[in-house]
Backbone as ProteinMPNN parsed JSONL, in Angstrom:
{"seq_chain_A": "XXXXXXXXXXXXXXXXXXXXXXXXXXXXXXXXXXXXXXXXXXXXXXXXXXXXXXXXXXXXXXXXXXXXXXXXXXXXXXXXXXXXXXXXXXXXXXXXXXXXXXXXXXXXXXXXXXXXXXXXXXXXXXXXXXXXXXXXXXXXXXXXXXX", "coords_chain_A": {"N_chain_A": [[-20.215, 8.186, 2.92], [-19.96, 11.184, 4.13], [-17.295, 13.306, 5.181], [-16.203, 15.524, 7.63], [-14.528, 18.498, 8.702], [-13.392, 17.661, 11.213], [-13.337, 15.048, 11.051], [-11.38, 14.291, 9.026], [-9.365, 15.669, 10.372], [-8.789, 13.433, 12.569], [-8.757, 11.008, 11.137], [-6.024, 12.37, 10.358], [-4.622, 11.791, 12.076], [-4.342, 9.714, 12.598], [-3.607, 8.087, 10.844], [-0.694, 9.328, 10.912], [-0.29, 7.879, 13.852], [-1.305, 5.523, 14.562], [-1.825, 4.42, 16.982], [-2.21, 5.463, 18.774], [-3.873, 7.131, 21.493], [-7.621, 7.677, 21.775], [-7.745, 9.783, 23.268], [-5.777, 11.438, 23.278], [-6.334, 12.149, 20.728], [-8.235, 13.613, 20.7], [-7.33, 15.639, 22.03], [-5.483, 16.821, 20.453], [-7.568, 17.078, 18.167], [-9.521, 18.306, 19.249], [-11.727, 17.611, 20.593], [-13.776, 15.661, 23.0], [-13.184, 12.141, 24.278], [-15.178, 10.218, 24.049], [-16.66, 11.073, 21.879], [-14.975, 11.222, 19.732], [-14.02, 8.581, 19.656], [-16.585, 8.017, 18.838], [-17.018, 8.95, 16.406], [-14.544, 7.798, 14.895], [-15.846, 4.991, 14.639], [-17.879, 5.731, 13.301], [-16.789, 5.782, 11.392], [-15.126, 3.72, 10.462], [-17.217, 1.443, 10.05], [-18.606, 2.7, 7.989], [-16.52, 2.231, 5.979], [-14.621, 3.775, 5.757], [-12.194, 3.788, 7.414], [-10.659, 1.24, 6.479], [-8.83, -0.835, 8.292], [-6.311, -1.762, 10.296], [-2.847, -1.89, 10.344], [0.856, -3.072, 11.092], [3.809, -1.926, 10.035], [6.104, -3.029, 8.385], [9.557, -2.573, 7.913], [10.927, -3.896, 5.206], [14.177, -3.72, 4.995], [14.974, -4.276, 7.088], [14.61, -6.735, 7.832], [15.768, -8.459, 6.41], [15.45, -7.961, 3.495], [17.086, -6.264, 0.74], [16.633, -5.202, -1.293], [14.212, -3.204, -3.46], [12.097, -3.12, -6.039], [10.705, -1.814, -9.018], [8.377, -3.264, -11.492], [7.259, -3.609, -14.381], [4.617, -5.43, -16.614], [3.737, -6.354, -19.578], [1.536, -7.994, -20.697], [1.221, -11.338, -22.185], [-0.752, -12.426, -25.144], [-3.585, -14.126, -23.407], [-2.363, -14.689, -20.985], [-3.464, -12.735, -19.519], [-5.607, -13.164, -17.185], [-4.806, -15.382, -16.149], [-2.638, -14.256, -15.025], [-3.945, -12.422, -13.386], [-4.474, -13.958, -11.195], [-2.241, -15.905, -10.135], [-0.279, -13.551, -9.438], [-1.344, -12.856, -6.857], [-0.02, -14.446, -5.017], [2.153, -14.211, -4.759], [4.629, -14.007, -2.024], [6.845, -11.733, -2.72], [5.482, -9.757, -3.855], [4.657, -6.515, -3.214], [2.993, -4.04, -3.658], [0.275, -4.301, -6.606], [-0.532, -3.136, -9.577], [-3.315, -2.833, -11.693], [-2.971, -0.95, -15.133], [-3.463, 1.63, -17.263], [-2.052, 2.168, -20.437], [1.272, 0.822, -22.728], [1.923, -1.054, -21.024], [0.273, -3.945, -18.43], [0.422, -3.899, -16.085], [1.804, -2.706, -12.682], [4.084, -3.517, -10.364], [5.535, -3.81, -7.401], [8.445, -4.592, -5.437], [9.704, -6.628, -2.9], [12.872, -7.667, -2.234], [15.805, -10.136, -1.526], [17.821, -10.061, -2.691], [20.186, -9.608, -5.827], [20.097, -12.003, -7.078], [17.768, -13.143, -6.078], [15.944, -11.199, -7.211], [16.587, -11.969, -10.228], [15.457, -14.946, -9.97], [12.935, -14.123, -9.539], [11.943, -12.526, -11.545], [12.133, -14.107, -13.962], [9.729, -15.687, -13.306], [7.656, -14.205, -14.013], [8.248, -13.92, -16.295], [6.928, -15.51, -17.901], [4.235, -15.082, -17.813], [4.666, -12.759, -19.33], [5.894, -9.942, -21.128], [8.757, -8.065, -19.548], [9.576, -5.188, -17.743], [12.331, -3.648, -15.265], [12.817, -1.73, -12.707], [15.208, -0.965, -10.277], [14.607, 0.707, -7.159], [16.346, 3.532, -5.438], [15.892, 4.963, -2.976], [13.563, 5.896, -1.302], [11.046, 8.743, -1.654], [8.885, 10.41, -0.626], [7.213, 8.85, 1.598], [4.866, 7.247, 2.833], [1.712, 6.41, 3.645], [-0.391, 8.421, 3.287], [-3.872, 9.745, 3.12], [-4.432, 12.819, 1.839], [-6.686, 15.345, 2.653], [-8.179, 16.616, -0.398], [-8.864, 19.872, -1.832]], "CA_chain_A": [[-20.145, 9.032, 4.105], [-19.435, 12.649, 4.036], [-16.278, 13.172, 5.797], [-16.573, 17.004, 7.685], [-13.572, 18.619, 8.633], [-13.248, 16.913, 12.445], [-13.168, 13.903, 10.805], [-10.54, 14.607, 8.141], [-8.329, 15.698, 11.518], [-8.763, 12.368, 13.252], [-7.649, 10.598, 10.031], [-4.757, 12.919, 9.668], [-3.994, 11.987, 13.347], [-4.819, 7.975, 12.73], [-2.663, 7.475, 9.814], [0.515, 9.255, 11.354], [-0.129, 6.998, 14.573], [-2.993, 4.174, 14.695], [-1.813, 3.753, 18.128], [-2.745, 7.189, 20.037], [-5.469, 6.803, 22.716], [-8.803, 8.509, 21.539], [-8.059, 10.978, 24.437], [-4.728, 11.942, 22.373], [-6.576, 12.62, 19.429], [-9.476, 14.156, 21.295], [-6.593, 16.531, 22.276], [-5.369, 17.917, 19.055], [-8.736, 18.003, 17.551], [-10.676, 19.503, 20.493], [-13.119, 17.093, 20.983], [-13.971, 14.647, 23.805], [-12.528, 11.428, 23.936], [-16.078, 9.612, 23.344], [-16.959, 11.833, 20.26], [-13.567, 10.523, 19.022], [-14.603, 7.158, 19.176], [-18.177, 7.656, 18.391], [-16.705, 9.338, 15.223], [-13.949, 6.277, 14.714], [-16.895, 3.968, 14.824], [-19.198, 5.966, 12.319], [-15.738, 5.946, 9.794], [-15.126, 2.201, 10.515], [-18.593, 1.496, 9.84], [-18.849, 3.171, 6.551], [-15.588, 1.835, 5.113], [-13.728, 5.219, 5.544], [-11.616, 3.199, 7.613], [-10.738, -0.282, 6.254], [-8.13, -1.608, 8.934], [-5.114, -0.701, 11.29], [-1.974, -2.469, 10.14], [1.832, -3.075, 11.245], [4.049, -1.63, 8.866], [7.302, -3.822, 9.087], [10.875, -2.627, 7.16], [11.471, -5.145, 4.328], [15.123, -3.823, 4.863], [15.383, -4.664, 8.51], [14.031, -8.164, 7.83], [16.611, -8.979, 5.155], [14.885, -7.585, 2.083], [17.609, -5.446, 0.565], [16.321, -5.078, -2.711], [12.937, -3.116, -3.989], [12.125, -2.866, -7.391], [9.273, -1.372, -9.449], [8.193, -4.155, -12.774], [6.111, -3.776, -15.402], [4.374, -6.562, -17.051], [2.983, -6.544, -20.406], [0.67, -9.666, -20.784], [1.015, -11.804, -23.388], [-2.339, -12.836, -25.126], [-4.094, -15.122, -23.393], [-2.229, -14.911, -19.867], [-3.934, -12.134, -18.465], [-6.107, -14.043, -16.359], [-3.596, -16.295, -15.227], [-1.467, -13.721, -14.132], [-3.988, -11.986, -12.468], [-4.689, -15.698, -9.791], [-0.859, -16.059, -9.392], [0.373, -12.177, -8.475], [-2.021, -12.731, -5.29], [0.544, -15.736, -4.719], [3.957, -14.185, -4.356], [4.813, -12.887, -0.752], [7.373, -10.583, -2.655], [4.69, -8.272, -4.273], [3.906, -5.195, -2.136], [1.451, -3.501, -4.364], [0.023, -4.382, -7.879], [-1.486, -2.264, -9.922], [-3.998, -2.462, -13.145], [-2.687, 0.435, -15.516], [-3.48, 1.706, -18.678], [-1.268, 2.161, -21.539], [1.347, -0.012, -23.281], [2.152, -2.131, -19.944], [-0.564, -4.11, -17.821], [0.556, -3.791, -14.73], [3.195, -2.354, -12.223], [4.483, -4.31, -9.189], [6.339, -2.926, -6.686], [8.283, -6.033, -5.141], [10.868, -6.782, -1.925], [13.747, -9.348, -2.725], [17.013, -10.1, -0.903], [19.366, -9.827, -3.696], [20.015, -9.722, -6.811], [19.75, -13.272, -7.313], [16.396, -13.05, -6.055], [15.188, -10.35, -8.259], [16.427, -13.168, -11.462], [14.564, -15.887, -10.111], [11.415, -13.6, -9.589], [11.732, -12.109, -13.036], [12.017, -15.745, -14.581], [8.74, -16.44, -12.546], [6.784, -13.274, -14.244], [8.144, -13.471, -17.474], [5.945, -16.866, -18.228], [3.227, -14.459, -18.446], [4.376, -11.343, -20.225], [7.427, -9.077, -20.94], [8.831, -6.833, -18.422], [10.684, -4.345, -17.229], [12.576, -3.611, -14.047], [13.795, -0.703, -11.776], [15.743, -0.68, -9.02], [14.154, 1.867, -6.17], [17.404, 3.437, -4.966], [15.493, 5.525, -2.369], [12.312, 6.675, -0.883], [10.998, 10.174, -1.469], [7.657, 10.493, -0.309], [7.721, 7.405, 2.342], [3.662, 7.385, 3.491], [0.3, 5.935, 3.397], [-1.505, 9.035, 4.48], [-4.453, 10.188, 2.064], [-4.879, 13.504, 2.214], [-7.556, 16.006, 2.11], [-7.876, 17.35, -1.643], [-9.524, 20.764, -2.184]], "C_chain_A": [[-19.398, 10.312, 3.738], [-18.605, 13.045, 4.939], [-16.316, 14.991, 6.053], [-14.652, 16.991, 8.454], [-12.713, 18.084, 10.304], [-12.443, 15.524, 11.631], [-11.715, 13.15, 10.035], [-8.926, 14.82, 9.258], [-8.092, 14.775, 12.257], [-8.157, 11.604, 12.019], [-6.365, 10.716, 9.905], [-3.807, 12.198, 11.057], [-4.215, 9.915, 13.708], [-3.397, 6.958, 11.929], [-1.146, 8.058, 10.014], [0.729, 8.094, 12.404], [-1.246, 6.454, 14.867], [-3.036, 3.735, 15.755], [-2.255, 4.902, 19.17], [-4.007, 6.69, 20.365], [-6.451, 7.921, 21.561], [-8.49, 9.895, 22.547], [-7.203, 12.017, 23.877], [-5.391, 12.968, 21.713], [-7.736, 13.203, 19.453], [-8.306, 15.643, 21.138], [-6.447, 16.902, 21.239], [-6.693, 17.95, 18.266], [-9.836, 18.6, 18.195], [-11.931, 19.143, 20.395], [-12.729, 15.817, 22.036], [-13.269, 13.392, 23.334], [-13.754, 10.221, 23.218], [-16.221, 9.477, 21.666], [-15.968, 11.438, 19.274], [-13.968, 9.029, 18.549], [-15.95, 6.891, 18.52], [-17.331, 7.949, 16.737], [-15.97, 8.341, 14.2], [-14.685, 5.543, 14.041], [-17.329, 3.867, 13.557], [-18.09, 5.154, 10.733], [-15.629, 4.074, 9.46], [-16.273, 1.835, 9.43], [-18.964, 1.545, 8.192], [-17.969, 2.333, 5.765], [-14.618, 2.357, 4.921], [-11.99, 4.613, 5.98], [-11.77, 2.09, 7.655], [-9.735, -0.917, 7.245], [-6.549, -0.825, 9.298], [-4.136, -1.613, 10.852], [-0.491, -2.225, 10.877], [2.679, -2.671, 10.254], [5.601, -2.673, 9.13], [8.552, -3.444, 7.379], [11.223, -3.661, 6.453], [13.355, -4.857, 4.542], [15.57, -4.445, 6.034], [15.509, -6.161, 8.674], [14.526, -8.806, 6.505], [16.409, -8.998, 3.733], [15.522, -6.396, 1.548], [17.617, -4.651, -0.405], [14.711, -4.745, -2.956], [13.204, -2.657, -5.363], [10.492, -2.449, -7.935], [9.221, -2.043, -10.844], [7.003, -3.971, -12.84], [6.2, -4.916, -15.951], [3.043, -6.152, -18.27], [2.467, -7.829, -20.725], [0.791, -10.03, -22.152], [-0.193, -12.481, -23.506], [-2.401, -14.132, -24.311], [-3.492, -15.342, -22.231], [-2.924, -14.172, -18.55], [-4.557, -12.688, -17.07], [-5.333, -15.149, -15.219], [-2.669, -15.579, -14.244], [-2.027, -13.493, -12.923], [-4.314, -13.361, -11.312], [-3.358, -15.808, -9.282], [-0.078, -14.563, -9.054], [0.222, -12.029, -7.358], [-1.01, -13.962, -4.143], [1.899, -15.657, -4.285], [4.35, -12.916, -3.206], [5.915, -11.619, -1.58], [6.594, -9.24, -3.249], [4.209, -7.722, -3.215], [2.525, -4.585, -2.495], [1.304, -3.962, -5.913], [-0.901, -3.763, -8.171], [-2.183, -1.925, -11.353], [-3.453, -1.263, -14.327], [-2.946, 0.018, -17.662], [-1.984, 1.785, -19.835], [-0.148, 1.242, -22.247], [1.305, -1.525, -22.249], [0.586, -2.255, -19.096], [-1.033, -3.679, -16.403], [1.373, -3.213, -14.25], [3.201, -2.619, -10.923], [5.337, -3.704, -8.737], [6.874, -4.304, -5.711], [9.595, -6.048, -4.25], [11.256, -8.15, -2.298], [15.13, -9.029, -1.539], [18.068, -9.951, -1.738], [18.672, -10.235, -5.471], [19.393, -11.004, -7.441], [18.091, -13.736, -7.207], [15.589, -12.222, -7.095], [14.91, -11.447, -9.817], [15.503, -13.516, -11.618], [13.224, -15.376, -9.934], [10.965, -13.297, -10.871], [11.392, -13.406, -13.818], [10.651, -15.955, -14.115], [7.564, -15.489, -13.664], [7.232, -13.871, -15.711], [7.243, -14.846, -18.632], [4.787, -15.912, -18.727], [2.96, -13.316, -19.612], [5.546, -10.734, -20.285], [7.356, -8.135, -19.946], [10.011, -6.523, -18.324], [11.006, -3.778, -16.149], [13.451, -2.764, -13.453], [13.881, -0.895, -10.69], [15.163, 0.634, -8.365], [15.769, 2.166, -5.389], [16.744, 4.464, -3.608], [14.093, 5.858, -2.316], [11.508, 7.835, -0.876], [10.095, 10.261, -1.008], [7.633, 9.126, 0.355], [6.253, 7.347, 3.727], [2.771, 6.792, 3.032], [-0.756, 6.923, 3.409], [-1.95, 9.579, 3.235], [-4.928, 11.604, 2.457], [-5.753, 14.336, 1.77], [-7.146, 16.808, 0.775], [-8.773, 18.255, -1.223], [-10.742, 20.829, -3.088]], "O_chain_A": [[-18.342, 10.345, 3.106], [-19.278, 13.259, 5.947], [-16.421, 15.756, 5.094], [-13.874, 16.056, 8.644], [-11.49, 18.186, 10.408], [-11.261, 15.185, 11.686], [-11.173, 12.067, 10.256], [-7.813, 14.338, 9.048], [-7.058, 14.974, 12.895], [-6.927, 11.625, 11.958], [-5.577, 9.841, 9.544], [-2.579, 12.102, 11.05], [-4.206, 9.223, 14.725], [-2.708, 5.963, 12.155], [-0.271, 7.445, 9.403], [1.654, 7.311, 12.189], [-2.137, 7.053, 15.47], [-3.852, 2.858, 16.037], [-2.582, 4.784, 20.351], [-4.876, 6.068, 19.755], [-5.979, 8.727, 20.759], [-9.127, 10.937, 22.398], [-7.534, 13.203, 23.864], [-5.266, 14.183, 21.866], [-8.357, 13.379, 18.405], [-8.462, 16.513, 20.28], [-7.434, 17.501, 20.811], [-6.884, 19.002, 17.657], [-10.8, 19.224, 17.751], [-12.941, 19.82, 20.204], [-11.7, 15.145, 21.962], [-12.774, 13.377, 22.207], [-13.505, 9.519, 22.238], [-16.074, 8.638, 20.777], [-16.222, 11.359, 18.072], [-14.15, 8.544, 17.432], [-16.323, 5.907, 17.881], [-17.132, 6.97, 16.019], [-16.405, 8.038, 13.088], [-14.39, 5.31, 12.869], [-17.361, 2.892, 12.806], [-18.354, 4.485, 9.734], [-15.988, 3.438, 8.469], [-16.168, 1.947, 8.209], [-19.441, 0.684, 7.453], [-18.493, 1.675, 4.867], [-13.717, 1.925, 4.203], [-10.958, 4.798, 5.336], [-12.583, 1.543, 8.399], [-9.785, -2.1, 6.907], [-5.945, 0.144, 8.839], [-4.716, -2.69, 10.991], [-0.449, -1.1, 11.373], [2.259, -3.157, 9.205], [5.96, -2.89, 10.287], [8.419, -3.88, 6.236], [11.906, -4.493, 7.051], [13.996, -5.858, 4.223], [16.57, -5.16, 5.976], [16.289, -6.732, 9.436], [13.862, -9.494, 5.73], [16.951, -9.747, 2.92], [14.869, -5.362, 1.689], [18.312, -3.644, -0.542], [13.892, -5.643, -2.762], [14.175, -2.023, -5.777], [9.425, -2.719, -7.383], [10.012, -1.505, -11.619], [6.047, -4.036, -12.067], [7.246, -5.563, -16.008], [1.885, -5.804, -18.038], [3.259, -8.719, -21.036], [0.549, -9.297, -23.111], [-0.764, -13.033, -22.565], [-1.574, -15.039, -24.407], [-3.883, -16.456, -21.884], [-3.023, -14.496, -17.367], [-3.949, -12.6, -16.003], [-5.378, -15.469, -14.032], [-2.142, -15.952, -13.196], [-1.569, -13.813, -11.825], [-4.111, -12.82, -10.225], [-3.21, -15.816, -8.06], [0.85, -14.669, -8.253], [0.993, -11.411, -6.624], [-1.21, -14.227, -2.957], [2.613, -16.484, -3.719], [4.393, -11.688, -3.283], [5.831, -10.505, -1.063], [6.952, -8.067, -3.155], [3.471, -8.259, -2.388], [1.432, -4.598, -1.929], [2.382, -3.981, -6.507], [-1.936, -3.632, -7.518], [-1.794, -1.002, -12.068], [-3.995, -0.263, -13.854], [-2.807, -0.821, -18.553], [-0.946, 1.191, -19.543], [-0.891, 0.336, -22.623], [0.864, -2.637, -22.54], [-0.184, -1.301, -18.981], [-2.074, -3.336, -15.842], [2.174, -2.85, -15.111], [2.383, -2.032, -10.216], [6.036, -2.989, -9.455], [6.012, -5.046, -5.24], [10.591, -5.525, -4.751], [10.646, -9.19, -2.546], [15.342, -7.99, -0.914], [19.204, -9.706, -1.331], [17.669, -10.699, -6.013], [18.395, -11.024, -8.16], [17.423, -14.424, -7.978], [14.641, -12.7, -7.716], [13.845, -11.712, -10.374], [14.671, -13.218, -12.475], [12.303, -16.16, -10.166], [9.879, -13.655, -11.327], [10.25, -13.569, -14.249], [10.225, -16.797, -14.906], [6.62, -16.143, -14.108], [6.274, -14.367, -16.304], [7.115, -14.871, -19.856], [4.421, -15.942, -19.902], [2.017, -13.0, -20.337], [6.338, -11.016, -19.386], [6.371, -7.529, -19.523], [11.08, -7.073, -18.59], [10.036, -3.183, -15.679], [14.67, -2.896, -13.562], [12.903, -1.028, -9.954], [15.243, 1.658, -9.045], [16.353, 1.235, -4.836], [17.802, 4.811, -3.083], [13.494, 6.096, -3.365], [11.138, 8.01, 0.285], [10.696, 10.015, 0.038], [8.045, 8.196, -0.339], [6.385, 7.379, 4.95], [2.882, 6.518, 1.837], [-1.925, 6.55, 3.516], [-1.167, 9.902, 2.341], [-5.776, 11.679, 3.347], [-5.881, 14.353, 0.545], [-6.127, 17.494, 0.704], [-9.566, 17.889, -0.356], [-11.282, 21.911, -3.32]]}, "name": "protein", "num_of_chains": 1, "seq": "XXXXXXXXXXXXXXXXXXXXXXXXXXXXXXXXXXXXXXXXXXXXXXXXXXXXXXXXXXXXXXXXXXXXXXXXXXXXXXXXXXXXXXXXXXXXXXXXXXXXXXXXXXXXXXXXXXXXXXXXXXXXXXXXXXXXXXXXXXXXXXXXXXX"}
């Protein structure tokens, strides 16, 4: 789907708040509240938009600790790893990557202690390495229009 520049403004106006009426978001992009939804629909539809989510504070909810680990696979676990990464509520995102490391996990823990026994859990498959996130800089989901 070819995404025109309406569309690109309903996005921009979806992914700050997924909860605004159509009539809202009719309003700042100066179209009807239908045409909003008809438009919604088409994006849905396509795939443009895959799903509306809750976003919920791992710090609020006693997760005081994020960290960003790499995992170089040792031969012959790849496979394995990838069936059990889908397995541990503390991974946020995982992510395929080229060069010396396989992967890079991005992962909420409650403490240090937790971070250990997670590391101990990974390192069955592969060596790794582990940073503390001491802050947020960029703190979004929102994809935006490239040029």
């Amino acid at each position: 789907m070819k995404l025109d520049a309406l569309n690109w403004k309903i996005l921009q106006c979806l992914q700050k708040n997924a909860r605004q009426s159509n009539a809202e978001i009719g309003r700042i992009v100066g179209i009807s509240s239908p045409a909003v939804s008809e438009r919604i629909k088409k994006m849905e539809d396509a795939g443009v938009i895959t799903d509306y989510i809750t976003v919920v504070s791992p710090f609020e909810v006693g997760y005081q600790l994020t960290a960003i680990i790499t995992l170089r696979a040792f031969m012959g676990k790849l496979k394995p790893f990838l069936n059990k990464v889908k397995t541990y509520d503390e991974v946020q995102n995982c992510y395929r990557i080229t060069g010396n490391e396989n992967f890079v996990l991005e992962v909420v823990l409650k403490n240090q202690k937790h971070l250990e026994t997670f590391i101990d859990q990974l390192i069955r498959y592969g060596e790794t390495k582990t940073q503390i996130v001491l802050s947020h800089v960029v703190e979004n989901a929102v994809v935006k229009k490239l040029n």
